[in-house]
C-alpha positions as CSV (number, residue, x, y, z in Angstrom):
1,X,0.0,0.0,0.0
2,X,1.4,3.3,-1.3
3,X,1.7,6.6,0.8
4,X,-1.1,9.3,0.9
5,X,-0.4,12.2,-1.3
6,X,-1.5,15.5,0.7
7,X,-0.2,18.0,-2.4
8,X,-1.0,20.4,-0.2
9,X,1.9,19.9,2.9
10,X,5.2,19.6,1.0
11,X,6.6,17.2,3.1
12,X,3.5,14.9,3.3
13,X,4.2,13.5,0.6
14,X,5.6,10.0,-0.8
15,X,5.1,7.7,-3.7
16,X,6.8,4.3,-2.0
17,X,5.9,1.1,-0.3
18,X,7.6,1.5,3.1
19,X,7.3,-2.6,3.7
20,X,8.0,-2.4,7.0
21,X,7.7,-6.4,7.0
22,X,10.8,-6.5,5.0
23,X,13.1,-4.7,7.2
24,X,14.0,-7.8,9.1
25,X,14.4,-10.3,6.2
26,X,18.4,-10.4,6.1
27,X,18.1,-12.2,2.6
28,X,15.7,-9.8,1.0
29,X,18.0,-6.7,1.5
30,X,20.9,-8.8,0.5
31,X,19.3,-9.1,-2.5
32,X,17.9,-6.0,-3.1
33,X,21.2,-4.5,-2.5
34,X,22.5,-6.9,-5.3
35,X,20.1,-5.4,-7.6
36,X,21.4,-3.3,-10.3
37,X,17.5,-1.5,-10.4
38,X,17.7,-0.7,-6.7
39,X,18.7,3.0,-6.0
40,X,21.2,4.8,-3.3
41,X,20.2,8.5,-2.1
42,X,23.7,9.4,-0.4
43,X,23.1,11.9,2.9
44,X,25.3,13.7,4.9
45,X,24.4,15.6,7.4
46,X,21.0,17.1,5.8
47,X,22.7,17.1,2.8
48,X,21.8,15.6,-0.2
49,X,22.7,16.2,-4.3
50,X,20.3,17.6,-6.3
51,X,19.9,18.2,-10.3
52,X,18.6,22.0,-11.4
53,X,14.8,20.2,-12.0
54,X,15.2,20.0,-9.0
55,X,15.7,16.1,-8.6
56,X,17.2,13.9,-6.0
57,X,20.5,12.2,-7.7
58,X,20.3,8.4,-7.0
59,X,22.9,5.8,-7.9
60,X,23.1,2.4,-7.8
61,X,24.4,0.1,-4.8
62,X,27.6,-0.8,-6.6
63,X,28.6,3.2,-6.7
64,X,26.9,3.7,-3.0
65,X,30.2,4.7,-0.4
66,X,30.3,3.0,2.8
67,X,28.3,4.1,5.6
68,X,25.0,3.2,8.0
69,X,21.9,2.3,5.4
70,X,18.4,2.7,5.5
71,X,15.5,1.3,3.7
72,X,13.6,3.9,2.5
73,X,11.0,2.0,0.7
74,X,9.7,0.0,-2.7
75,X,7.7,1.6,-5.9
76,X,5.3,0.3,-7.7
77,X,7.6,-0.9,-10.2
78,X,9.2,-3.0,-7.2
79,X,12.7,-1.0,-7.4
80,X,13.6,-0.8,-4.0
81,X,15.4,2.7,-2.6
82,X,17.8,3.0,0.5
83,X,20.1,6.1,1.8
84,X,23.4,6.2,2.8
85,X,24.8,8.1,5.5
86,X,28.1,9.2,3.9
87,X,30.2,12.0,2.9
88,X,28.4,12.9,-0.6
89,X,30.4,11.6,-3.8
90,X,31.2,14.5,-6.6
91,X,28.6,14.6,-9.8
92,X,29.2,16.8,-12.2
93,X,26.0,19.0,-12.6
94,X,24.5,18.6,-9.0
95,X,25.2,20.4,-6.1
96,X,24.4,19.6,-2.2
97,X,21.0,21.0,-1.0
98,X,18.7,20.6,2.5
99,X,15.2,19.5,2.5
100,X,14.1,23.1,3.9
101,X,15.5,24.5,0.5
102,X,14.5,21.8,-1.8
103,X,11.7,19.9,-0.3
104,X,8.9,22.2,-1.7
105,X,10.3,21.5,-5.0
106,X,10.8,17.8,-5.6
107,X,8.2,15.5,-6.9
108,X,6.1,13.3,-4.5
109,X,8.7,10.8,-4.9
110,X,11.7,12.4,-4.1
111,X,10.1,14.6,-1.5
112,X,8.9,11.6,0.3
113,X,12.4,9.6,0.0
114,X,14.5,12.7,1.4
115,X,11.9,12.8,4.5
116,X,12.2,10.1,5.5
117,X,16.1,9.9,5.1
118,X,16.9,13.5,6.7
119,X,14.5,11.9,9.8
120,X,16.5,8.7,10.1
121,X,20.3,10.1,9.8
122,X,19.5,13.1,12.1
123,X,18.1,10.0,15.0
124,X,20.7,7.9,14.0
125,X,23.1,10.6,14.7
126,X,21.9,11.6,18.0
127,X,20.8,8.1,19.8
128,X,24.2,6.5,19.8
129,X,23.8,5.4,23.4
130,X,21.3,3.3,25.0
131,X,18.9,5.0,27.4
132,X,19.2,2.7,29.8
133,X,22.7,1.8,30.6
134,X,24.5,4.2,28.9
135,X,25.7,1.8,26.0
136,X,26.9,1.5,22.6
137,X,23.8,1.1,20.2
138,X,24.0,-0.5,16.8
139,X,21.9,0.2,13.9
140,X,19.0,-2.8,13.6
141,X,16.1,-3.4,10.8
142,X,17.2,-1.4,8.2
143,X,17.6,1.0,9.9
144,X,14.7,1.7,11.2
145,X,15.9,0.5,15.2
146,X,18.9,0.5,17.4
147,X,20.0,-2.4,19.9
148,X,22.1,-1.8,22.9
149,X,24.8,-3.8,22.8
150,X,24.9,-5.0,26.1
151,X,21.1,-5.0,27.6
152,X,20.0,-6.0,23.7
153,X,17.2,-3.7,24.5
154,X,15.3,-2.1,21.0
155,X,15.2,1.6,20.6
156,X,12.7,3.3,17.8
157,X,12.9,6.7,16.0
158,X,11.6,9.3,18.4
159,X,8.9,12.0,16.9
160,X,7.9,14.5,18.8
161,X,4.4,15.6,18.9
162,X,3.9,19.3,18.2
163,X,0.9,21.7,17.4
164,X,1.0,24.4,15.1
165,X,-2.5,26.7,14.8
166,X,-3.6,29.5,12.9
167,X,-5.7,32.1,14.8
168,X,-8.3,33.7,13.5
169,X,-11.5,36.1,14.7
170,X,-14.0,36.5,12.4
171,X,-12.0,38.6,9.9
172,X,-9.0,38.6,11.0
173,X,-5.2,36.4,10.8
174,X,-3.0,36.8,14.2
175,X,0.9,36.8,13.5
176,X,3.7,36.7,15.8
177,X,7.3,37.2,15.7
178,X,9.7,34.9,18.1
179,X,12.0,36.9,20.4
180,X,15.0,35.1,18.5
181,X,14.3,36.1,14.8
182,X,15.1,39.6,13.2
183,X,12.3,42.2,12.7
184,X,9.6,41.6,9.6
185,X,9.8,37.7,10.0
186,X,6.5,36.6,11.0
187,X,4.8,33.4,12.0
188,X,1.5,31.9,13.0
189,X,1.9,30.0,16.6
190,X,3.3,27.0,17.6
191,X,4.6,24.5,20.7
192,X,5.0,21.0,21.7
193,X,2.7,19.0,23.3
194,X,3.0,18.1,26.4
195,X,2.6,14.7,28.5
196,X,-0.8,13.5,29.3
197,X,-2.1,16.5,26.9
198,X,-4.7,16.0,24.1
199,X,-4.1,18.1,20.8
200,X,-6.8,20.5,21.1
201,X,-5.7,21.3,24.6
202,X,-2.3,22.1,24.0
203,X,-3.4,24.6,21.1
204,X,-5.5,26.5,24.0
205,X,-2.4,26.3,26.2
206,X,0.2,27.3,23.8
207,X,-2.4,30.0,22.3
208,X,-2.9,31.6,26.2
209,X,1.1,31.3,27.4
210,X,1.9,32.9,24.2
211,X,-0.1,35.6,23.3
212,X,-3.0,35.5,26.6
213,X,-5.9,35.0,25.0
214,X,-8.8,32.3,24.4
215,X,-9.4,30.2,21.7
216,X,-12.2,27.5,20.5
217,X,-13.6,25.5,17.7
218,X,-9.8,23.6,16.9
219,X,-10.4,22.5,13.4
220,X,-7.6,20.3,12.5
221,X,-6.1,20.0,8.7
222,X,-3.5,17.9,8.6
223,X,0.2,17.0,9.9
224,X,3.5,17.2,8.3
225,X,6.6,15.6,9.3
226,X,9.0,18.1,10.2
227,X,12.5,16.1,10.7
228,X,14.9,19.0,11.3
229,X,15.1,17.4,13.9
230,X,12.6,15.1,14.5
231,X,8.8,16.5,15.2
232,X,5.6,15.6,13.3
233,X,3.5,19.4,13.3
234,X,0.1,19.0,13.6
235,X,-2.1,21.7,11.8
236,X,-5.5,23.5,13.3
237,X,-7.4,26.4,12.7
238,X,-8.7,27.9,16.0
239,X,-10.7,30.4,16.7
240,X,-10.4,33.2,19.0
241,X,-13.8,35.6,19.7
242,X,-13.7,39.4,18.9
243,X,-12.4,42.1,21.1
244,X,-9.8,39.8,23.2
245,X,-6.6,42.1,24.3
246,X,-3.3,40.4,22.8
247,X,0.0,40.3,25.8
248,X,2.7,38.5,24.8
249,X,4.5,36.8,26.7
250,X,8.0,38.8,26.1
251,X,9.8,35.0,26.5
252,X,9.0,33.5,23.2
253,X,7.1,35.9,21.5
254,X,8.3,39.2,20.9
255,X,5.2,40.9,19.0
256,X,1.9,40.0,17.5
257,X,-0.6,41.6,15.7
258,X,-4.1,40.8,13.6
259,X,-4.2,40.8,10.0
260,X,-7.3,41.6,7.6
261,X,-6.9,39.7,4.2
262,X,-6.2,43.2,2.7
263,X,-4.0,44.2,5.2
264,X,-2.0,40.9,4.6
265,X,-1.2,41.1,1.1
266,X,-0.2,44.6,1.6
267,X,2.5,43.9,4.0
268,X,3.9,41.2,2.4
269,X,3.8,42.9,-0.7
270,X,5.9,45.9,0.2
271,X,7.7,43.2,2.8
272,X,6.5,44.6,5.8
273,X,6.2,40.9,7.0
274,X,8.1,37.8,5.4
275,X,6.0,34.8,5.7
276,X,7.6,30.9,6.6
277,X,8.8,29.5,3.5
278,X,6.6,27.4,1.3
279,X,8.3,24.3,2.2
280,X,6.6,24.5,6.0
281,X,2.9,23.9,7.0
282,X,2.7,27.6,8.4
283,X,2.8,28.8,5.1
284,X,0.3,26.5,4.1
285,X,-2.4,27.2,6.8
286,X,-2.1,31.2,6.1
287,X,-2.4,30.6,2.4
288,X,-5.3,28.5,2.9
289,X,-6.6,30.9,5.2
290,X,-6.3,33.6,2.9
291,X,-7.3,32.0,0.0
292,X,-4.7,32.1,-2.7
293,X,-0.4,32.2,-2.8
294,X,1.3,35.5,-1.2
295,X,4.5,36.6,-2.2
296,X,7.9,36.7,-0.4
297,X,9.1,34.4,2.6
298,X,12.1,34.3,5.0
């Protein structure tokens, strides 16, 4: 069974068969890494190469350099795609790129396959020792696990949950600016969840710390993996009633104000404000919102 397609979230996307039943089948990877049809996406460090189209460069096993592999996943041509965590090898006409620059670019394929690779080097990377006992790990089922080497226990890829909500009132968009970015870049809110917390109440929490005000009617939209370095963002409209006063919190937020529709394209047109880039679900929900593309981003 093949991914779902949501065209709309750039990094939602995928076109493979992840056949998670496979990962553990020693033989069948041998042999799919014997396969002259199978292809290599090389990774390091976020890094990939990409072509001008844009396009992911993928080679074939034999050319692949040493280094930890992951299954990524087989098409519906049953050509089956793994990644590579190595230093990238020189092509001639490609250059290295990150999926924040390129991921709103590639087709469904290639955005799906550089996902899912960024997510597993960048755990891969930073869970070298077990929780437990402090141990060695060692990459396990494709590279999808890691076992301790000395309690054998199994560790999987951690995602952290986090909300990410668009406020509205009846007319108008509220945008914020964190206390850590320079002046015109501009953002709808955002914050983990918390433990023992449902969605929808840690969009009213993260809404009142941030900004102080109420909110209702959380419409969710959709989630995007967002492995940079390893949350999933999970998308809502909510609504906030009419005449509420904004205070922000000074911490994380440095300044917010509403938006009319009119007032929006305005300030983005003279770049007042730069939106998220197009790669992100923020842009996404405030486009959606708006009702058509805006110009400029970070």
């Amino acid at each position: 069974m093949t991914e779902t397609a949501l065209g709309w979230l750039a990094l939602a996307r995928g076109a493979l068969d992840r056949v998670g039943e496979r990962r553990r089948d020693d033989a069948w990877l041998a042999g799919r890494w014997a396969d002259p049809r199978s292809r290599v996406l090389v990774i390091d460090r976020g890094k990939v190469p990409i072509r001008p189209e844009p396009a992911l460069v993928l080679i074939a096993p034999e050319q692949a350099p040493e280094g930890e592999r992951y299954l990524l996943g087989v098409d519906t041509d049953d050509v089956a795609y793994f990644a590579v965590s190595a230093p990238l090898p020189a092509i001639e006409g490609t250059e290295p790129s990150s999926l924040r620059a390129a991921g709103a670019l590639l087709s469904d394929r290639d955005a799906g396959l550089l996902t899912q690779a960024v997510a597993l080097q960048n755990w891969h990377d930073t869970h070298t020792h077990c929780p437990r006992c402090g141990a060695l790990t060692t990459p396990a089922s494709a590279g999808h696990t890691r076992i301790c080497t000395v309690d054998g226990s199994e560790h999987f890829p951690r995602t952290d949950p986090a909300v990410i909500m668009l406020v509205h009132d009846s007319e108008r968009i509220l945008l914020a600016r964190s206390a850590n970015w320079p002046p015109r870049r501009v953002s709808i809110l955002a914050g983990f969840v918390e433990a023992g917390e449902s969605l929808e109440q840690a969009v009213a929490r993260e809404v009142r710390e941030e900004v102080g005000i109420a909110v209702g009617d959380c419409r969710y939209l959709g989630s995007q993996p967002w492995p940079l370095p390893r949350s999933l963002m999970l998308g809502f409209f909510a609504h906030a009633e009419d005449g509420q006063e904004l205070k922000v919190d000074g911490e994380e937020i440095k300044s917010a104000r509403w938006y009319s529709r009119e007032e929006l394209r305005a300030a983005t047109e003279t770049g007042e404000v730069l939106l998220p880039g197009r790669v992100s679900i923020a842009r996404q929900l405030i486009e959606r919102w708006y009702g058509g593309e805006l110009p400029g981003d970070w």
